[in-house]
C-alpha positions in Angstrom: 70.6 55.6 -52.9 68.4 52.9 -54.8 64.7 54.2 -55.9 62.2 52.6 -53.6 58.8 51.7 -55.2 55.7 53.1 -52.8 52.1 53.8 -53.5 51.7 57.8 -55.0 55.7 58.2 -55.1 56.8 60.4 -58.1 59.8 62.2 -59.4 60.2 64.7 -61.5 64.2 66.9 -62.2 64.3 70.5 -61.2 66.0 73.0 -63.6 69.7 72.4 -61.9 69.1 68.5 -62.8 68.4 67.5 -59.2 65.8 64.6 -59.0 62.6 65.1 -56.9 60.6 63.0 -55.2 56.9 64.0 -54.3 53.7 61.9 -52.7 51.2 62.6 -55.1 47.2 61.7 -54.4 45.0 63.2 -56.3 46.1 66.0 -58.0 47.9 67.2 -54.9 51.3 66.3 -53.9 54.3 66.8 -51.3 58.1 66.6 -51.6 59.7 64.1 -49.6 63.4 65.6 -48.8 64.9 63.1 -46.9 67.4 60.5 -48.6 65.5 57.4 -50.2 65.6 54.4 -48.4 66.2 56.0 -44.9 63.8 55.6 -41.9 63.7 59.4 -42.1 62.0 58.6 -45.9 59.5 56.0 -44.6 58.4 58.7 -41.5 58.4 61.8 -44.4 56.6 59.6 -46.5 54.1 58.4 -43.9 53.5 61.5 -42.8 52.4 63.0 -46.2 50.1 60.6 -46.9 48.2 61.3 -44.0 48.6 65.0 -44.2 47.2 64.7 -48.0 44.6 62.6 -46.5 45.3 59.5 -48.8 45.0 56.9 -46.2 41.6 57.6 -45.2 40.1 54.3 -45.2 36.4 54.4 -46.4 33.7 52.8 -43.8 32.3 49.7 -44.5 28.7 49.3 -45.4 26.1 50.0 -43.2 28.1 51.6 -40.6 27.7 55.4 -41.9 25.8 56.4 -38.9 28.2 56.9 -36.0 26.9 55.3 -32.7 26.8 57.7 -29.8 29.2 57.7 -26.7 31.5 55.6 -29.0 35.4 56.6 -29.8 34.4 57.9 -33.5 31.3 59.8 -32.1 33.8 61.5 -29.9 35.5 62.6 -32.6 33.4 63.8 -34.4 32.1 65.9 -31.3 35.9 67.1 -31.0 35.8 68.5 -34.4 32.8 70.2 -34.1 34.5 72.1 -31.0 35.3 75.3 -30.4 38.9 74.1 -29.5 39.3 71.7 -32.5 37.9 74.8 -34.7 41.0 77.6 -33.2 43.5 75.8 -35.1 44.7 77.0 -38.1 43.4 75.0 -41.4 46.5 72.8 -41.7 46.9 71.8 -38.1 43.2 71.0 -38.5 43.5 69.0 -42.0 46.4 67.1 -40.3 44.9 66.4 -36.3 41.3 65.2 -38.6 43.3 62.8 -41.1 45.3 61.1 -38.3 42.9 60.7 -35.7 39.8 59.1 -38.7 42.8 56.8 -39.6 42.8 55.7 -36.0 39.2 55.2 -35.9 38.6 52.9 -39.0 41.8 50.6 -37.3 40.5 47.1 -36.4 39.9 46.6 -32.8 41.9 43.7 -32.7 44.3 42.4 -35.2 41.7 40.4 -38.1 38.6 41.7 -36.9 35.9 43.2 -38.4 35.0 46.1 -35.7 36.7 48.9 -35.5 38.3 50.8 -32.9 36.3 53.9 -34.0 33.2 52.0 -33.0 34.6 50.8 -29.2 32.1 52.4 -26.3 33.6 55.2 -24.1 32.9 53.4 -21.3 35.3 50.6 -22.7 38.0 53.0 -23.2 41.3 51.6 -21.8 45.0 52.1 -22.9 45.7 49.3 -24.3 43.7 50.6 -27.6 45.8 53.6 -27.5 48.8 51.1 -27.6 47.3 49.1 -30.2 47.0 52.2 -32.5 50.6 53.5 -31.5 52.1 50.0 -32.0 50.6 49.6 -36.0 52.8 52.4 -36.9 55.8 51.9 -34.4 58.0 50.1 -36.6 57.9 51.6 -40.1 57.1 55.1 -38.6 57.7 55.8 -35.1 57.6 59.6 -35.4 53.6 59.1 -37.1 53.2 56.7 -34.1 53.5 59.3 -31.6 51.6 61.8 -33.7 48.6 59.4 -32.7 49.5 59.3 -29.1 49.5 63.1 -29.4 46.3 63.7 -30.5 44.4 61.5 -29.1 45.6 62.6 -26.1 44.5 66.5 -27.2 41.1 65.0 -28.4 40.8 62.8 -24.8 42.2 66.2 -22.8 38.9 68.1 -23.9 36.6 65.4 -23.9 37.3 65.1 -19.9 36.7 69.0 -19.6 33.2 68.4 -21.3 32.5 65.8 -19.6 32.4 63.1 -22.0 35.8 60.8 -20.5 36.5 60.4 -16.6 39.8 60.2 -17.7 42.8 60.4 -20.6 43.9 57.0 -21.2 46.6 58.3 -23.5 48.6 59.7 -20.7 49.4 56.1 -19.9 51.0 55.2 -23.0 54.6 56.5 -23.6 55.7 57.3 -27.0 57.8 55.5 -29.2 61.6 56.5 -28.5 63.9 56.8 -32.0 66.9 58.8 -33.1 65.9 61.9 -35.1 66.6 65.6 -35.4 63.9 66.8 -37.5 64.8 69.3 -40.1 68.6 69.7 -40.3 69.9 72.6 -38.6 72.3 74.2 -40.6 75.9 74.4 -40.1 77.8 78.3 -39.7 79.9 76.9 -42.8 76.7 76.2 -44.4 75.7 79.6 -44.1 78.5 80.9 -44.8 78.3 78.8 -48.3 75.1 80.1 -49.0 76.4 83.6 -48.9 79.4 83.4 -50.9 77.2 82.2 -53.6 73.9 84.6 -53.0 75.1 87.9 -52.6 73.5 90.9 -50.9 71.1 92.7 -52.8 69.6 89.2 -53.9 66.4 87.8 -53.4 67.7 85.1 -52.1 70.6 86.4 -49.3 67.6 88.3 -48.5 65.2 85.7 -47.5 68.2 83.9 -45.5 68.5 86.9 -43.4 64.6 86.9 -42.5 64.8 83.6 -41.5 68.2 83.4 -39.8 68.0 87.2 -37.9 64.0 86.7 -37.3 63.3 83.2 -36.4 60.5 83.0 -38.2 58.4 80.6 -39.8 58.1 79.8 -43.5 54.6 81.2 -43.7 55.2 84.2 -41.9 58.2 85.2 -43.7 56.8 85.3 -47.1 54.4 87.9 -45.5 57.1 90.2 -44.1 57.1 93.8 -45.3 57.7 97.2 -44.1 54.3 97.4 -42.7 55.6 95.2 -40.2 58.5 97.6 -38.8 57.6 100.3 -36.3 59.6 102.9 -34.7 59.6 101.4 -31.6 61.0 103.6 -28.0 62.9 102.0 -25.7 65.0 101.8 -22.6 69.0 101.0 -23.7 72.0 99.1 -21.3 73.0 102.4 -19.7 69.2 103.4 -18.8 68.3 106.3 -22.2 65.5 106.3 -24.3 65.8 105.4 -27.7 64.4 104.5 -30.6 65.0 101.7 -32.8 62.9 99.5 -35.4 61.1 96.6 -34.5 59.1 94.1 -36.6 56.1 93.4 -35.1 53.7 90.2 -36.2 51.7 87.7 -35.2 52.7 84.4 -36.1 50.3 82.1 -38.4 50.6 79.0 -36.9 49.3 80.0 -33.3 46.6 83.3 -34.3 44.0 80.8 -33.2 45.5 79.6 -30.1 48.0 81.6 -28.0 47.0 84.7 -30.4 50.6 86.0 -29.3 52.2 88.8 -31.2 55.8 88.8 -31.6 58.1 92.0 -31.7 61.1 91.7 -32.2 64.4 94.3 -33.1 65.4 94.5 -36.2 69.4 94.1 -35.9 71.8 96.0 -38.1 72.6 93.1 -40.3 69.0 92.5 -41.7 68.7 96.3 -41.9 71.6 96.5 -44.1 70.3 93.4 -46.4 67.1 95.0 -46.4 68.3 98.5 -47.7 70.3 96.7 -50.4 68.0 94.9 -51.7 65.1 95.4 -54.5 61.9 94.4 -52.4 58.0 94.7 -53.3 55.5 97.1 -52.2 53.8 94.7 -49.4 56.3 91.9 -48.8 59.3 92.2 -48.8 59.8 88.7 -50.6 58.1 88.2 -54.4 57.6 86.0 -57.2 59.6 86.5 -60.3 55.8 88.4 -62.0 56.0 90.7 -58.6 53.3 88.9 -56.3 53.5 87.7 -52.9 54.6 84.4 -52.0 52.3 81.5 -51.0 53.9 79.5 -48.2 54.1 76.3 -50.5 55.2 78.0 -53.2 58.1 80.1 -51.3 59.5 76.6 -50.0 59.5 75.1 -54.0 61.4 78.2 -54.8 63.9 77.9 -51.8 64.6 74.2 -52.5 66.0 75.3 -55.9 68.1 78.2 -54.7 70.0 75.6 -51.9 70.2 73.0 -54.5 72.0 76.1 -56.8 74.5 76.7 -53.7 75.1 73.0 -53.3 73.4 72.9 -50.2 70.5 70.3 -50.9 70.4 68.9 -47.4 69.0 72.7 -45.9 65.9 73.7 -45.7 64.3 76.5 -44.5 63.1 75.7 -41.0 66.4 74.2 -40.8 67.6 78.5 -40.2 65.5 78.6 -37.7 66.8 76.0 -35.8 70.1 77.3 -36.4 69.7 81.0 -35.1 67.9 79.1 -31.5 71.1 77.2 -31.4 73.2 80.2 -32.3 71.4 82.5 -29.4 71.4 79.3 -27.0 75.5 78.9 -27.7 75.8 82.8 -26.8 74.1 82.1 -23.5 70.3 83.0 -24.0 68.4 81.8 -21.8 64.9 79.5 -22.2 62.6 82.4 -21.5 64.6 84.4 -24.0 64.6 81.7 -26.5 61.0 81.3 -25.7 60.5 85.3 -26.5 61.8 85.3 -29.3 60.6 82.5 -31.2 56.9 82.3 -29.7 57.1 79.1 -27.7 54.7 79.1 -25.2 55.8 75.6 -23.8 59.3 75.7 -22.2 60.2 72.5 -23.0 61.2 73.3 -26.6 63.5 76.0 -25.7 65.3 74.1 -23.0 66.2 71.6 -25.9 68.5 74.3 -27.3 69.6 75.5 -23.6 70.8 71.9 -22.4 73.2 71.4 -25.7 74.5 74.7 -25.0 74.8 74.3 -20.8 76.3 70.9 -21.8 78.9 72.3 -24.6 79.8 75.4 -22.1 80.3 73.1 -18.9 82.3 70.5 -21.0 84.7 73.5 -22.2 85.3 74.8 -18.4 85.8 70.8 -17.6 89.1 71.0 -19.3 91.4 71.0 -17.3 89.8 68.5 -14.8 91.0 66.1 -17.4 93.8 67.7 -18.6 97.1 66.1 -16.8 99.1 68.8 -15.1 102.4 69.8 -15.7 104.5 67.4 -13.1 102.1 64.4 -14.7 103.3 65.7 -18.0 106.7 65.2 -17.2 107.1 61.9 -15.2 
């Protein structure tokens, strides 16, 4: 695939001789994973520059004071909130560069006020459409990241009494084809453990993600002060008592505040016990400390490039075990358990393919010919 020349693009080769291409803004950067030249690159790549907070347009003169009851004094309100303020820093750094690029956009195409500065009492849905429709084309998936949050933003401004209503929830999103992260494969896996073996670092981390269903970030923090002896009722009605890891996910401590327990099944166990592991995580750098999050998923890139897997990624385990329980028969509320979804409607994602796989299986025969048809 041809190199495509954008703004703060830059490569660099890892040790294995794999080129990498990164956003880069300031001293701080973001891999781009997705093939070059692909709409999945132009989303990736939009979607890092506003994450790094690169695109924020300054104001123009003279109009550093915010007026009040206007779309940009909202925000700022919203930010101030305790609402905006239970999100973790990341969701925060993200929701604050996307809705203060919405704000400097020009009202109208050409002119010089911006929609940041339109009244409340103005607010219609056709602005909401304007901003959705500047980034439908090149990147629908940032698109209806604006939809999203303004319609968060609009949601609590009509609890406090700022809005009469949420003109967002007349706008529908932009409709494209795209799976996210790649889910991987059962052959994939498979690869990835013929060439990690256990009592590696690496097989070990795979079976965190893929027999947890955890995130990146919480992963890198496992240890065995997570596991508990934990009693419990089995199939035939005894008590027993088993391990259980017990956390609470990073990404909603400020929100739901759920905690997660979940068994620990004899496959991880065994991984566990064979493998080298530090004092508080289970998963270190090569001087013996922790993880960061950012620097785990560097680290990870390398050791699926080294298996010949460069199109996995982490998440992309996690998506594979919900697809894995799902194809067993789980069932939304389970899926929901175990993963920490608190909205069904990410679960039942994985439950439809599944329902839809099973039912087409059992259909069979009412397509199959019989055995008279076979014969004439």
């Amino acid at each position: 695939m041809a190199e495509i020349d954008l703004k703060y693009i830059f490569r660099d080769q890892s040790r294995h001789g794999q080129t990498r291409t990164y956003v880069r803004v300031s001293g701080k950067k973001k891999r781009l994973r997705a093939p070059e030249g692909s709409v999945e690159f132009l989303q990736e790549y939009s979607a890092a520059l506003e994450e790094l907070r690169c695109e924020k347009p300054e104001k123009p003169a003279g109009l550093e004071k915010v007026r009040q009851n206007t779309l940009e004094w909202l925000g700022e309100e919203y930010m101030r909130s305790v609402e905006f303020r239970r999100l973790d820093a990341k969701s925060q750094r993200v929701r604050r560069s996307i809705l203060e690029g919405c704000f400097a956009e020009p009202r109208k195409p050409g002119a010089p006020e911006r929609i940041g500065q339109c009244p409340l009492a103005q607010l219609e849905a056709k602005h909401v459409r304007v901003l959705r429709d500047l980034k439908a084309i090149a990147t629908p998936g940032a698109a209806n990241n604006r939809i999203k949050y303004l319609s968060a933003m609009f949601t609590w401004a009509v609890e406090n009494n700022h809005l009469k209503a949420n003109v967002a929830r007349d706008v529908k999103p932009v409709h494209y084809n795209s799976d996210g992260f790649h889910a991987w494969e059962p052959e994939e896996v498979a690869q990835f453990e013929a060439y990690w073996p256990v009592g590696s670092k690496q097989r070990l981390a795979l079976a965190l993600f893929l027999f947890t269903g955890a995130r990146r970030g919480d992963v890198v923090q496992f240890g065995r002060q997570h596991i508990r002896p934990t009693e419990i009722e089995d199939e035939d009605g005894n008590r027993v008592t088993e391990d259980w890891l017990k956390f609470t996910p990073k990404k909603t401590a400020k929100s739901s505040g759920v905690t997660l327990e979940l068994p620990v099944l004899d496959e991880l166990a065994a991984v566990i016990e064979a493998t080298k592991t530090g004092h508080l995580t289970f998963l270190t750098t090569d001087k013996g400390k922790p993880f960061t999050s950012n620097g785990f998923g560097n680290w990870w890139r390398e050791q699926c490039d080294a298996a010949g897997l460069p199109q996995c990624a982490a998440h992309g385990l996690r998506k594979a075990g919900a697809t894995i329980a799902a194809n067993r028969g789980a069932t939304t509320k389970q899926l929901m358990a175990i993963y920490g979804w608190s909205d069904p409607k990410m679960a039942e994602i994985y439950v439809k393919k599944a329902d839809q796989k099973r039912l087409a299986g059992n259909a069979r025969k009412l397509l199959a010919r019989g055995e008279k048809q076979n014969k004439v």
